[in-house]
C-alpha positions, -999 to 999 in steps of 0.1 A, spaced: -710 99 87 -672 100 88 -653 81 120 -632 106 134 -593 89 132 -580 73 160 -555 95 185 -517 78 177 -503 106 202 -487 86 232 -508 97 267 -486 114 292 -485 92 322 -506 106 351 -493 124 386 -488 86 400 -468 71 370 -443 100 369 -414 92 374 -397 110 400 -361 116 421 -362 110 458 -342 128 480 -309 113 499 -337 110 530 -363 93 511 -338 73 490 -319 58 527 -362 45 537 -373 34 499 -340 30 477 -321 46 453 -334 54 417 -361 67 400 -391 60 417 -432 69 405 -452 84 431 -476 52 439 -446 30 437 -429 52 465 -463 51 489 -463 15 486 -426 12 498 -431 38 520 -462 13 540 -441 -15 538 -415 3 555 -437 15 582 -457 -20 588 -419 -37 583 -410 -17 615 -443 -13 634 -448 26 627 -478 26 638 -492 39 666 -512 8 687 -540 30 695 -545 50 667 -534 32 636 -536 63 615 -508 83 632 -473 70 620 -447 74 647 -410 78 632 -382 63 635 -348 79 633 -347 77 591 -385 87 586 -378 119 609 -354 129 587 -385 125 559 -412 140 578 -391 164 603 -409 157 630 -420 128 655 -453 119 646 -477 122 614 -511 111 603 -515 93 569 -534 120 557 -507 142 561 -481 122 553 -483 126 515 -477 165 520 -439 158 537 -428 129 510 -439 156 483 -413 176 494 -384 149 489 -392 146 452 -381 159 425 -385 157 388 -363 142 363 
């Protein structure tokens, strides 16, 4: 039985290891630079518990400050819906 040879080919990295361009509104909450898609969630929580984003009552809905309204364009957000606004400040390299 022959042993099929092994794949040299690199992987391409998946949708959270990509790395991406935020926007000049994303960039002023998580930095400049490239950035991969996890990386930028994580900075993005740190940012929100950093400043107490969080609504008391309901610690899913994010309430924004001055530079995340710029992100999300609007007052409040849940984290489930968060994801969909940050997509839009990215961009590929």
């Amino acid at each position: 039985m022959a042993v099929a040879p092994a794949k040299t080919a690199e992987k391409k990295p998946n949708a959270l290891q990509t790395p991406l361009k935020p926007s000049k509104e994303l960039a002023a909450v998580i930095g400049d630079g490239t950035v991969t898609r996890g990386a930028m969630v994580s900075k993005i929580w740190e940012y929100i518990k950093k400043h107490d984003l969080q609504n008391p009552t309901n610690k899913r809905e994010i309430v924004a400050d001055e530079k995340l309204k710029a992100v999300f364009g609007r007052d409040k957000v849940t984290m489930f819906e968060m994801n969909k606004y940050l997509s839009a400040h990215l961009s590929k390299i």
